[in-house]
C-alpha positions as CSV (number, residue, x, y, z in Angstrom):
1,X,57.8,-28.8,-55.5
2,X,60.0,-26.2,-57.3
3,X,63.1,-27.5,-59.2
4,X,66.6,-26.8,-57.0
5,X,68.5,-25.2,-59.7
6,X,71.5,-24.4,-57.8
7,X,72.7,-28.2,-57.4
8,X,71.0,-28.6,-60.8
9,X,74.0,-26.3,-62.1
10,X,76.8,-28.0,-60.1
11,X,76.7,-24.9,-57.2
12,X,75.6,-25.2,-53.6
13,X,73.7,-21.5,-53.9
14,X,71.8,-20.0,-56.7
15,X,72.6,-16.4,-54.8
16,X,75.5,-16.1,-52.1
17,X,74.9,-12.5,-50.9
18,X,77.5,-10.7,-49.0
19,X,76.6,-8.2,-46.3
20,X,74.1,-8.9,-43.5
21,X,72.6,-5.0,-43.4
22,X,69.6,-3.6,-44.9
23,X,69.8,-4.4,-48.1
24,X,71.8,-7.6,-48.2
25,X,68.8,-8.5,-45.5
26,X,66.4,-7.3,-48.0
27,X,67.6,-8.8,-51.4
28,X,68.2,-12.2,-49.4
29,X,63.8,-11.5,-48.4
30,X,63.2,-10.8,-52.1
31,X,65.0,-14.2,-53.3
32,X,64.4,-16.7,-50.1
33,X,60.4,-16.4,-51.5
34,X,61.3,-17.3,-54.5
35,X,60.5,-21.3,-54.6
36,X,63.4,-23.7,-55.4
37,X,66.2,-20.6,-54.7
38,X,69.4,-21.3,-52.7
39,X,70.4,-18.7,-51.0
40,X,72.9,-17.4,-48.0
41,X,73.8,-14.4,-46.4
42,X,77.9,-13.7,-45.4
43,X,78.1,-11.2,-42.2
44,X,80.7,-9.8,-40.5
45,X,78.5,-8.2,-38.5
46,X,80.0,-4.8,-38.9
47,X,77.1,-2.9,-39.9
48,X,78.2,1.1,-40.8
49,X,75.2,2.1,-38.0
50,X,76.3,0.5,-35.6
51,X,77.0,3.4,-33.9
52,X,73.6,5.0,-33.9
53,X,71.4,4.2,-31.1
54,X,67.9,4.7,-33.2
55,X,67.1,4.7,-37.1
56,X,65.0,7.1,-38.4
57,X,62.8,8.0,-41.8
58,X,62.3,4.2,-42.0
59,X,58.3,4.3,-43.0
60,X,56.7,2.3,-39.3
61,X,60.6,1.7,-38.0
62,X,61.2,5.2,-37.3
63,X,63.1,5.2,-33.6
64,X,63.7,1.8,-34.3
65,X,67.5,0.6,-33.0
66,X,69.5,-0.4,-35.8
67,X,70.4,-4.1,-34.2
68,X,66.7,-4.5,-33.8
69,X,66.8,-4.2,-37.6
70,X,68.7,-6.8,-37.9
71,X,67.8,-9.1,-35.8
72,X,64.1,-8.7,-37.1
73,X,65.7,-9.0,-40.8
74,X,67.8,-12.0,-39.6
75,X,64.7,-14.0,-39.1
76,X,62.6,-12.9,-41.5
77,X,64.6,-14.0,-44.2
78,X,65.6,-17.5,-42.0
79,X,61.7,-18.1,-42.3
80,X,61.8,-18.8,-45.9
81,X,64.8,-20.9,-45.4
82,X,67.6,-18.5,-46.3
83,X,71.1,-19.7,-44.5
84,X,72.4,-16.8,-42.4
85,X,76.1,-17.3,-41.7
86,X,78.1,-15.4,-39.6
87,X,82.0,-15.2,-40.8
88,X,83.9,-13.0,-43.2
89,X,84.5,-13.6,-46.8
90,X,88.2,-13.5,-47.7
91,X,87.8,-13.7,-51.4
92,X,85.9,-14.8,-54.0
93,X,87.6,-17.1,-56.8
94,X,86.5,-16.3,-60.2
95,X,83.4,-18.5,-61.2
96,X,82.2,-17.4,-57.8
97,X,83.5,-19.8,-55.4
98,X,83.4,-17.9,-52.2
99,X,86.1,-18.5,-49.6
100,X,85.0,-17.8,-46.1
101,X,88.1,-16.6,-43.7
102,X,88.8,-19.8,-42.0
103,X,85.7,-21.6,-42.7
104,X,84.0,-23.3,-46.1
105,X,84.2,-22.4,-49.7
106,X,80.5,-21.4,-50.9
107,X,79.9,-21.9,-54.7
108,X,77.5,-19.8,-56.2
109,X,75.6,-19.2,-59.4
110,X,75.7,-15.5,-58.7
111,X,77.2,-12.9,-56.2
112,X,75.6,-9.8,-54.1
113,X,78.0,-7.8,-52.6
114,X,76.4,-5.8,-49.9
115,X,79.7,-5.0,-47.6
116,X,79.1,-1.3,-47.6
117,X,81.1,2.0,-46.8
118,X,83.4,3.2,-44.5
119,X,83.4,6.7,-42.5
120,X,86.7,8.1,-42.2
121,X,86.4,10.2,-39.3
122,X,88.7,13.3,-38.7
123,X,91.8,12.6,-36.3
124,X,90.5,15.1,-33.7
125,X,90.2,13.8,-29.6
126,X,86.7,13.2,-29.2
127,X,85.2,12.4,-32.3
128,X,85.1,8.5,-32.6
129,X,83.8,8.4,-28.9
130,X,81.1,11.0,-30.1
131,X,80.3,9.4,-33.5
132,X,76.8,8.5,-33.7
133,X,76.0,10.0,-30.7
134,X,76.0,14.3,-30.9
135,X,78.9,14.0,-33.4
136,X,76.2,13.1,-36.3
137,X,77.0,13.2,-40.8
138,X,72.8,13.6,-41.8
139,X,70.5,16.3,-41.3
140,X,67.7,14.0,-42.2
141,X,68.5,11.1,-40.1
142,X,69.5,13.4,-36.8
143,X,68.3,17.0,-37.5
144,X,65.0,16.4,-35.9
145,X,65.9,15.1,-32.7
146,X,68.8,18.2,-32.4
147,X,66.3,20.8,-33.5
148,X,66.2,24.6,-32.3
149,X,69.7,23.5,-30.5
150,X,73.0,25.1,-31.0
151,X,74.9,23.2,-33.7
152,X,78.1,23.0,-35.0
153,X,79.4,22.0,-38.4
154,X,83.0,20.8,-38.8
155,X,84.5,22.5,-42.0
156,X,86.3,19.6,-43.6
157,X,85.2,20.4,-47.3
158,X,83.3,21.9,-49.6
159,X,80.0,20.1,-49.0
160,X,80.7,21.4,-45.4
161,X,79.1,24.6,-46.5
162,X,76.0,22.5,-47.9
163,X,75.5,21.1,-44.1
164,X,75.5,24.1,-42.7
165,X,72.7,25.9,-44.6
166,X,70.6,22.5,-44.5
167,X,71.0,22.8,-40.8
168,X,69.1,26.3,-40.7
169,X,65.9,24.1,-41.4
170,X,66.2,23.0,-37.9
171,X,67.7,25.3,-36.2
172,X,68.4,29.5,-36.6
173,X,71.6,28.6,-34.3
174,X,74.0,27.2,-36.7
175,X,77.9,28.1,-36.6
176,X,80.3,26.4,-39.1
177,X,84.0,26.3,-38.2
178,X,86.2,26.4,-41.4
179,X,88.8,24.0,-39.8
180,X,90.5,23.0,-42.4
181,X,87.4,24.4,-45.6
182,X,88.6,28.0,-46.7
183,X,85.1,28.9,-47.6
184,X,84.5,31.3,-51.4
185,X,83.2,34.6,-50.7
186,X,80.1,33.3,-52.7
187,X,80.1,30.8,-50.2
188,X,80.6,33.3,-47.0
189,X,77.6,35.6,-48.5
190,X,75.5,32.8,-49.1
191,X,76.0,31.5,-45.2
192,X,75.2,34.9,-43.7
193,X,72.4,35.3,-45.4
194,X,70.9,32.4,-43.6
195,X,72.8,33.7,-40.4
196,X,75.4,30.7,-40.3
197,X,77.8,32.1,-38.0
198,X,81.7,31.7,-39.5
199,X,84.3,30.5,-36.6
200,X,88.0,30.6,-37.9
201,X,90.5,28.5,-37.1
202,X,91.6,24.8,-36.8
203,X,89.6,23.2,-34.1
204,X,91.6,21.2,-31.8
205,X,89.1,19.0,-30.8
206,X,85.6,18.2,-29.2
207,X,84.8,19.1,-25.6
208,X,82.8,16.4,-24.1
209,X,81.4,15.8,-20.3
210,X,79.1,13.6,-18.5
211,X,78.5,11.8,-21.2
212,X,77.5,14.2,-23.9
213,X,79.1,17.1,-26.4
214,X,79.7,20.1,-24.8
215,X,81.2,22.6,-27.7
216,X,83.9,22.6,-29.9
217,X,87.3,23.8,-28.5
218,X,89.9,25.6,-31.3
219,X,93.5,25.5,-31.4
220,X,93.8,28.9,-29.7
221,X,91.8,27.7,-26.6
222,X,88.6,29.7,-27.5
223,X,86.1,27.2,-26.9
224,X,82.5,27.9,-28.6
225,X,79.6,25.9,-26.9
226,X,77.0,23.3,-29.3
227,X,74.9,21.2,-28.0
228,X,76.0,18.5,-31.5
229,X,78.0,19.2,-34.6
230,X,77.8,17.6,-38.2
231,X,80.7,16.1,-40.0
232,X,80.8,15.0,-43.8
233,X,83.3,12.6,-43.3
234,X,85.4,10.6,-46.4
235,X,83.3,7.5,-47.5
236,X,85.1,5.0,-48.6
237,X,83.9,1.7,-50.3
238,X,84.5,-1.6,-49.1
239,X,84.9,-2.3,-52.7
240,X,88.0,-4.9,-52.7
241,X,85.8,-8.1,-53.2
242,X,84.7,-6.5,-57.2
243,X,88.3,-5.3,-57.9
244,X,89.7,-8.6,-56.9
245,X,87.6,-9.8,-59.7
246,X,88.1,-7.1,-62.3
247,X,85.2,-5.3,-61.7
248,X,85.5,-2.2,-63.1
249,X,85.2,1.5,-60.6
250,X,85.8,4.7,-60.8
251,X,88.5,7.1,-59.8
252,X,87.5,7.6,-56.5
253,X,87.2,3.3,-56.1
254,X,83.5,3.1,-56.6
255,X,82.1,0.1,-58.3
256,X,80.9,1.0,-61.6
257,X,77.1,-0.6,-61.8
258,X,73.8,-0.1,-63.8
259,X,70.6,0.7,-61.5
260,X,69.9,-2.5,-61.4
261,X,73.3,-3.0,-59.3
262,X,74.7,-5.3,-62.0
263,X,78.8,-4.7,-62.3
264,X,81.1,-5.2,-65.3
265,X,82.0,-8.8,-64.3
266,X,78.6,-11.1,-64.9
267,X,76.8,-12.6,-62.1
268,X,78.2,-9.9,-60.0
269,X,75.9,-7.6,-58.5
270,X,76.4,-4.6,-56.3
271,X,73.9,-3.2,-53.4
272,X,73.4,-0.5,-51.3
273,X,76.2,1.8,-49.5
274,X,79.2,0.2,-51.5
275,X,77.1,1.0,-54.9
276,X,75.4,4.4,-53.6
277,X,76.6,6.3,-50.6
278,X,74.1,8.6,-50.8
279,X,72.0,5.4,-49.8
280,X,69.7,6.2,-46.4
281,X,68.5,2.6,-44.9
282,X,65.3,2.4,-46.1
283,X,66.9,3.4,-50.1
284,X,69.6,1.0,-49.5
285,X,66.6,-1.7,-49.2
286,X,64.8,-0.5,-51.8
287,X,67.4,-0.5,-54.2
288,X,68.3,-4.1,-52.9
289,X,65.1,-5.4,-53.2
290,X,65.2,-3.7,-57.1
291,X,67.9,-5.6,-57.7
292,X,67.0,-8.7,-56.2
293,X,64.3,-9.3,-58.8
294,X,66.2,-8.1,-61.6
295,X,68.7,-11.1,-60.5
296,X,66.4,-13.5,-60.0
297,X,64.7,-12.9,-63.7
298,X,68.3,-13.7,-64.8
299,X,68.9,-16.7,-63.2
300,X,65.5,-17.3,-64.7
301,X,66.4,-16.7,-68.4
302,X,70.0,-19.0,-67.5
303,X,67.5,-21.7,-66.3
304,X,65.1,-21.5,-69.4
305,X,68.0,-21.1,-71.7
306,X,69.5,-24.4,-70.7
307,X,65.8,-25.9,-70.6
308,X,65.3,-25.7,-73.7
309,X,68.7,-26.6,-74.7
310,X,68.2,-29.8,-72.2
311,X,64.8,-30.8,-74.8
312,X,66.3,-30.2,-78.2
């Protein structure tokens, strides 16, 4: 029977991983296989997708519902005796000592944070009720089921203009309304020569009906009809649990990390959207399950280390 090094090192968890999507989910499978490892996944259940009704580019869980995910995930990792707790983590004590919002204090030999991003949506009427829906932010993960369909582009920045000519793969019916994006003649050239049609003016808001978009009303009361439009929205990194701790991020307030997700603070590792938010589902596992066994060699060169020490 493997050795339980957690309680052998005075911690109730070799691994406490924080963040119950895709690739906390997957880092916990990576680690729960591991013989002898302690390990526990903290969710708050508020996964970014939540608003999606289907996944998609997920190799054999294309079309698959995001809460199907994880509930699949949820068991999976429960099978190899990985302790799924549902709560939210108020802070984390240096040493790791995890404090659970009303609830226990976990200690831990190391720490995943896996809490993700955070869409900051334009203030426009119709847009959260829309978000996720026909008010979609990714070309890849919604382009194909919107294809040869009239689509809109909200001009909120400059990778606005970026959307818009990726959107001429999947449709030659694209218009992008500039909003509050004052697009560079380099910029308007480059959109007509894909025949992205320009709309002035500050949209008002989104025009919705039985249940679905309907077009795009401006503040002048012209209304253009789209059948969905595309947003970059402001991410924003639920990164307070590594800056409580000193971790080190940038300008913006993104964790600094290495690619193997490890952060300035030891024993603190960082994993999928709040690390990369370029980070699809099925690259937010990957890089998880990356990082998963680069943690799991370094809990293995701590145990050897003191092993040896233990036989001198």
């Amino acid at each position: 029977m493997a050795v339980n090094e957690a309680k052998k090192n005075g911690a109730d968890y070799d691994v406490v991983i924080i963040g119950g999507g895709a690739a906390g989910l997957s880092a916990a499978l990576v680690l729960g296989r591991v013989p002898g490892r302690r390990v526990a996944v903290v969710d708050a259940g508020e996964p970014r997708n939540a608003p999606a009704a289907h996944m998609r580019g997920y190799l054999s869980r294309d079309g698959m519902p995001p809460s199907a995910l994880l509930e699949v995930g949820r068991a999976e990792v429960a099978g190899y005796g990985v302790s799924v707790i549902d709560g939210r983590v108020d802070h984390i004590e240096p040493g790791f000592a995890v404090h659970l919002a009303g609830g226990p204090v976990l200690r831990a030999r190391r720490v995943m944070v896996a809490t993700g991003l955070r869409d900051e949506l334009p203030d426009l009427p119709g847009v959260r009720e829309r978000w996720g829906k026909d008010l979609l932010h990714c070309p890849y993960c919604h382009g194909y089921e919107v294809r040869d369909r009239p689509l809109g582009v909200l001009g909120t920045g400059p990778m606005s203009v970026h959307h818009a000519l990726l959107l001429t793969l999947w449709t030659d019916d694209v218009v992008l309304f500039t909003h509050t994006l004052k697009p560079a003649d380099e910029d308007r050239e480059r959109l007509a020569a894909r025949g992205v049609r320009l709309v002035e003016g500050t949209v008002k808001g989104l025009i919705t009906g039985d249940d679905r978009l309907r077009g795009v009303e401006l503040a002048d009361g012209t209304a253009v009809p789209r059948d969905a439009v595309f947003v970059f929205p402001r991410m924003v990194p639920q990164s307070r649990l590594f800056t409580d701790l000193g971790a080190e991020a940038d300008e913006d307030g993104w964790v600094v990390a290495d690619p193997a997700g490890r952060t300035t603070v030891p024993g603190l590792w960082a994993i999928g959207n709040v690390a990369d938010r370029r980070a699809q589902v099925i690259t937010a596992a990957g890089q998880a399950s990356a990082a998963a066994i680069a943690l799991n060699h370094d809990l293995l060169e701590e145990d050897v280390a003191r092993a040896v020490e233990a036989a001198r």
